[in-house]
N, C-alpha and C positions, 0 to 999 in steps of 0.2 A: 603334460599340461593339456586341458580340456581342448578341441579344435572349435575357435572363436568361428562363427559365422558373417563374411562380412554380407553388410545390407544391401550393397549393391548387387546382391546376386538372388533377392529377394525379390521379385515382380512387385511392382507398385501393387496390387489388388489383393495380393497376401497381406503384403506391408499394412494397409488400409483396415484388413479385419485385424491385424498386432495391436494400431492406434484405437479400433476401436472399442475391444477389449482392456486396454489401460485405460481411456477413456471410463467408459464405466465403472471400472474400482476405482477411477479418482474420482466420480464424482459421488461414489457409495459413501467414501472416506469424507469427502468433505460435508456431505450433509450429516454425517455422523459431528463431526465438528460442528459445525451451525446448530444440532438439536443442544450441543455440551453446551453450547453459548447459551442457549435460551432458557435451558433448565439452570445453570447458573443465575445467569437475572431474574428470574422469576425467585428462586430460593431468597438471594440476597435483597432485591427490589421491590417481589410482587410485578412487576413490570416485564416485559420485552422488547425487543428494537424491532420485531415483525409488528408491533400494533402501537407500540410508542416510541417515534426516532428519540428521546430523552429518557431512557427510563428510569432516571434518577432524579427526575422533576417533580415529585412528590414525597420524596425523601429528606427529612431535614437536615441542616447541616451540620447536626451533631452526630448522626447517622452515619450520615455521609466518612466524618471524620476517623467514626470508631473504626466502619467498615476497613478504612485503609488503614489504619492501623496495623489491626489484624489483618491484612491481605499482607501488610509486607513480611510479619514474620512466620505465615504460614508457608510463602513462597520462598523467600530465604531459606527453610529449611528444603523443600521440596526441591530448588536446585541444586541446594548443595549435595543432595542423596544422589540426584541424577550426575552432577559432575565429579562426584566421590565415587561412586562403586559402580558407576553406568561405563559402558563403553567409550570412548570417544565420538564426539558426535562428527559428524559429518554433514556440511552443511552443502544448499544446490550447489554451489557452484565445487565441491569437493566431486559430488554426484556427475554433475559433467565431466571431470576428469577419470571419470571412470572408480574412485575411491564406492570402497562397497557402505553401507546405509545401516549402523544396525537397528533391526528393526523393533525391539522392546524401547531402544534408549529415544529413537526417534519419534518414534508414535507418542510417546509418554511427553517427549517435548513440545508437540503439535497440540496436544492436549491441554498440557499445562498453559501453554501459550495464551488458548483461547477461553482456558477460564478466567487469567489473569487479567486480561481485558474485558473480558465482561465480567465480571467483578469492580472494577473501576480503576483497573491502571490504563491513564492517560498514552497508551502506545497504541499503535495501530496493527489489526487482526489479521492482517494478508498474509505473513510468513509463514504460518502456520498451515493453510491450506497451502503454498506453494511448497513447504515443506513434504507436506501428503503428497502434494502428486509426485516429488521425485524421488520420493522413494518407490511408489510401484510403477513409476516407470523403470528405476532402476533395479528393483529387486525384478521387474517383470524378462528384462533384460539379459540378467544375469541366469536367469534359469535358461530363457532359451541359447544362451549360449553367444549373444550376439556379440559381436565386431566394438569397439570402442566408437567408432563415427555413429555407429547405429544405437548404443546407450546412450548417445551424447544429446542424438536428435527428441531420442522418447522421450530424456528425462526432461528436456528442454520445454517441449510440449506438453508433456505430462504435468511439470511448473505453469505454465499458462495455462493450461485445463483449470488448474484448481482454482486458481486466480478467478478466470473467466467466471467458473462455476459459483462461488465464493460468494460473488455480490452482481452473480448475473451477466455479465460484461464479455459474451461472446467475443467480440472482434477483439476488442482491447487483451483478451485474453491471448488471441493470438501472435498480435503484436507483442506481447509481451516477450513470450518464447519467441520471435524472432529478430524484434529488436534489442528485445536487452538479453538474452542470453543467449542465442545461437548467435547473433551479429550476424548474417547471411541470409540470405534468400534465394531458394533456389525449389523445382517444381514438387520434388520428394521433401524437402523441409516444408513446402507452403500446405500442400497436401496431408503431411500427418500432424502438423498442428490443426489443421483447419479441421479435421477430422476426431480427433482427438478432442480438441474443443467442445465442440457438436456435442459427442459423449457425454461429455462430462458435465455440460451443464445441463443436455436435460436429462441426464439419470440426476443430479439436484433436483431439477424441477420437479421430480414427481413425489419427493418425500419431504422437500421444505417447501414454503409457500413463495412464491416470489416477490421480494422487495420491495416495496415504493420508491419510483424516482424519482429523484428532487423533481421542484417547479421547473415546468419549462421556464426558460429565460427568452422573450423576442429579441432576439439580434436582429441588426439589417446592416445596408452595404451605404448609408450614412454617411457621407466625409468623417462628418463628428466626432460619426462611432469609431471609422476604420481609425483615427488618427487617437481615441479613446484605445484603442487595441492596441498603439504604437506604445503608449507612453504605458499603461497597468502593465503591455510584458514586457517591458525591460526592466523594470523595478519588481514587477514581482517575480523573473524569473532570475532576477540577484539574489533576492529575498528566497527562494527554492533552493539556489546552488551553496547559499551560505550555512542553511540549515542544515542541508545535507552533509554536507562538511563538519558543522558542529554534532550532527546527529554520527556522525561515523568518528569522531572525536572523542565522543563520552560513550561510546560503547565500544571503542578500544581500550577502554581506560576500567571496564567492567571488572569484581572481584567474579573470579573464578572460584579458587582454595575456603577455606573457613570464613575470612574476610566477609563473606556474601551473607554471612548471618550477624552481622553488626550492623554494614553500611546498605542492606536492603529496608531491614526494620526502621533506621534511622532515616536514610533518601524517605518513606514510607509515609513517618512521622511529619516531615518537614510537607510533603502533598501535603497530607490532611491538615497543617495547618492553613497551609492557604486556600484548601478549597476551602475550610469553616467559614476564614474571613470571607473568602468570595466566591460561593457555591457554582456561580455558575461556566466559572472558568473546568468543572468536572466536565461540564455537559459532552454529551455523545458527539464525535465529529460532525456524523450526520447531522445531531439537531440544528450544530449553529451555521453549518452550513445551507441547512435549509431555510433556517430563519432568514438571514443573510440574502438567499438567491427567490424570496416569497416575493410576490409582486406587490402586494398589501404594506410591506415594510415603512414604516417612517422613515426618515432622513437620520439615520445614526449620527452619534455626536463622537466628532475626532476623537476625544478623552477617551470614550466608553473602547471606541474601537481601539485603542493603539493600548490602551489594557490589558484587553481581552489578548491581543496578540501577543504582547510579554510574558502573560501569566500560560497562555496554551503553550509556548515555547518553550518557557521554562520550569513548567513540568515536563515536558516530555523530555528534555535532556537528564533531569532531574532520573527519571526513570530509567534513563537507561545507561547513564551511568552508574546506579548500582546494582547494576545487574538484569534489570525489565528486560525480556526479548520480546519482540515484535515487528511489527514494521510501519510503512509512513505516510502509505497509501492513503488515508483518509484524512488522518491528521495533515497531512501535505496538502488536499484540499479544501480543508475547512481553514487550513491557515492561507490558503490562497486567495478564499474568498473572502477573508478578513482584508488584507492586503489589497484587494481589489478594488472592495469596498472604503477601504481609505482615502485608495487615490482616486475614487471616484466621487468619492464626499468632496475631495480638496476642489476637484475640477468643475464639478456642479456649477456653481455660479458662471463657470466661464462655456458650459456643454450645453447643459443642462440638459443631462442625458439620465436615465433608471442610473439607479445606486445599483439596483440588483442585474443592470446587464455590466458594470463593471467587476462585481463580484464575481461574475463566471467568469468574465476574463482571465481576471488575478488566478480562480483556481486551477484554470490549463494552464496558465505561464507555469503558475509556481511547482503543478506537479510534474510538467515536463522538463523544468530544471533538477526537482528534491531526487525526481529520478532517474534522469539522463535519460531520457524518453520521451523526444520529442512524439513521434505518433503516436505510443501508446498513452502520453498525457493527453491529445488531444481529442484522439477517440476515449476515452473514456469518458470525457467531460461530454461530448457528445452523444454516450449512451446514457451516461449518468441524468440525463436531461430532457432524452426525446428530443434534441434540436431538430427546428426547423430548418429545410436547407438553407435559405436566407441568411441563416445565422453563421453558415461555415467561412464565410470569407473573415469576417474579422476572427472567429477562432482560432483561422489559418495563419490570419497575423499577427496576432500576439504572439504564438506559440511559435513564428517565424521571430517576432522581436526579441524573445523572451533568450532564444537559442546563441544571437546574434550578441545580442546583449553581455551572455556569459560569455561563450565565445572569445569578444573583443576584451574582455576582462581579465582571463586569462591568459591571452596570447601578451597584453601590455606588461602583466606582474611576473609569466615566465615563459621566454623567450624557446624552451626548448619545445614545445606544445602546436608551436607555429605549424610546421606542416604535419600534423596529427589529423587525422579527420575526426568528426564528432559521432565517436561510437561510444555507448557504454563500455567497453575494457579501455581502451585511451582515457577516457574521460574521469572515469573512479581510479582505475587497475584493478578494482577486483576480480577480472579473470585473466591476469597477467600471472 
């Protein structure tokens, strides 16, 4: 048996050129995804999400409809080839345990992933880059030979690199790799994420363009507001934990076997019916969430909002129960800021505070519930945004309501959770 090298025998400053070498293949890998996204939309659209956050806003909705059509039972077949005669996949958190990555079955999944969504399934595009990074952290691992704690940390990081990389989001990137899947912090974890990150998003930034962030949003420290921030994160971050629960429900429940070329085509079918009737329930997360978080917005009507938040819901479950892979990262925020924007329509009369500073609210509560990620929901709404400092105190509390909220939720409904702390493995079990 090969002699493992363990990492603590690696000087930090070696360790540093390891991250920063994955670093760059993760983020080679993901601008190679981002370019498949783009030349996707552009084939299918004429459009892209680098120069139009909708690119399906000029597309009619009979368009619209064929398109998915056909997207379900092109993909239907294409994963049934991958889960028929592909290897077993191996997904990040197999990769953390040290399981090996292969690397035709997984690359082709990351790909697939990202054309599926930009093509116009209603899931969200993050998986796929955090897919990429753990594989060459872990393929990059496995060559040098390294120690199981020392794969665990790369791939960890190497998962937030792509993240970060992905949609820009440095810090959040790192929080990701060490709140949601290292769970720890310590000076060698903070350092080859923080490093690795670095990497990986600006070996991105030199061959994709970089992103538009939503509208700033002005927050302040307000009574109004802060007590606006009590009340959007506890509801919206019920609304995040509920989702995510139903979102890991119906992709438990995913055909794997032949199954996946009936009820993909079919799930497929039933989208396109409702986006015909109501096109613009398709729209890009981005867009509505930007619509949403514009300072220019009218005063949305209840109806219109609590719609829109049925119909984005229930496609995305829609999708991935039969079979859709992706992930929930945007979709989790634009449904945040739906949510947001409800309860801040309902309270207007009584605030009368921006609809669009309740919106950003709703969208940190909700994504640091959909993902058990208090910090990395937070920073990210505040990269996502250019906040102002001003703005952090009530971000802070929501995203403190929002935690506290679930939290109390589940400690009332099961009693065994009580002295758990609020980590992502306790809280899903997915690295249990």
């Amino acid at each position: 048996m090969p002699h493992r090298l363990p990492m603590t025998r690696i000087p930090l400053n070696r360790l540093a050129v390891v991250a920063t070498i994955i670093g760059v293949l993760t983020g080679l890998f993901v601008a190679a995804l981002n370019w498949a996204a783009i030349g996707v939309e552009r084939l299918v659209y004429g459009a892209d999400h680098l120069n139009n956050a909708n690119p399906t806003a000029d597309v009619t909705p009979a368009r619209l409809a064929v398109t998915l059509v056909v997207l379900g039972f092109v993909m239907s077949w294409a994963w049934f080839i991958v889960h028929r005669w592909g290897r077993t996949p191996v997904s990040v958190v197999g990769a953390l345990r040290g399981e090996k990555m292969p690397l035709p079955e997984t690359a082709a999944s990351a790909f697939l992933q990202v054309i599926t969504v930009a093509a116009g399934a209603p899931v969200g595009a993050e998986n796929a880059p955090r897919l990429a990074g753990s594989l060459v952290g872990e393929r990059f691992s496995h060559w040098l030979r390294l120690d199981l704690d020392a794969t665990r940390i790369l791939v960890a990081s190497a998962a937030g690199a792509a993240l970060g990389a992905s949609f820009h989001l440095p810090l959040a990137g790192v929080l990701f790799a060490l709140e949601v899947l290292l769970v720890e912090t310590s000076t060698r974890t903070v350092v080859i994420s923080v490093v690795t990150t670095t990497a990986a998003v600006a070996t991105t930034g030199l061959f994709v363009p970089i992103p538009a962030v939503f509208t700033t949003v002005p927050l302040n420290e307000d009574p109004r507001m802060l007590l606006l921030a009590v009340i959007v994160g506890a509801i919206a971050g019920l609304g995040g934990h509920f989702f995510s629960r139903a979102a890991t429900h119906a992709a438990a429940r995913a055909p794997r076997g032949p199954a996946i070329l009936w009820q993909m085509p079919l799930g497929f079918l039933l989208i396109a019916a409702i986006v015909y009737a109501h096109p613009t329930a398709l729209a890009n997360p981005r867009s509505i969430s930007d619509h949403l978080l514009n300072d220019d917005l009218l005063t949305p009507t209840l109806l219109s909002l609590l719609g829109l938040l049925a119909l984005r819901v229930l496609l995305f479950l829609i999708a991935f129960r039969v079979g859709t892979i992706g992930g929930n990262l945007m979709p989790s925020f634009a449904l945040g800021t739906i949510t947001g924007a409800l309860v801040g329509t309902l309270l207007h009369p009584l605030l009368n505070l921006p609809i669009p500073a309740a919106a950003l609210l709703g969208a940190a509560a909700f994504l640091s519930t959909a993902m058990a990620a208090p910090l990395f929901g937070l920073i990210a709404a505040v990269e996502f945004t250019d906040m102002e400092p001003q703005g952090y105190l009530p971000i802070f509390l929501t995203v403190a309501s929002a935690i506290l909220a679930v939290r109390l939720f589940t400690v009332l409904t099961d009693q065994t959770v009580r002295a758990l702390p609020i980590t992502y493995a306790n809280w899903t079990g997915e690295l249990k």
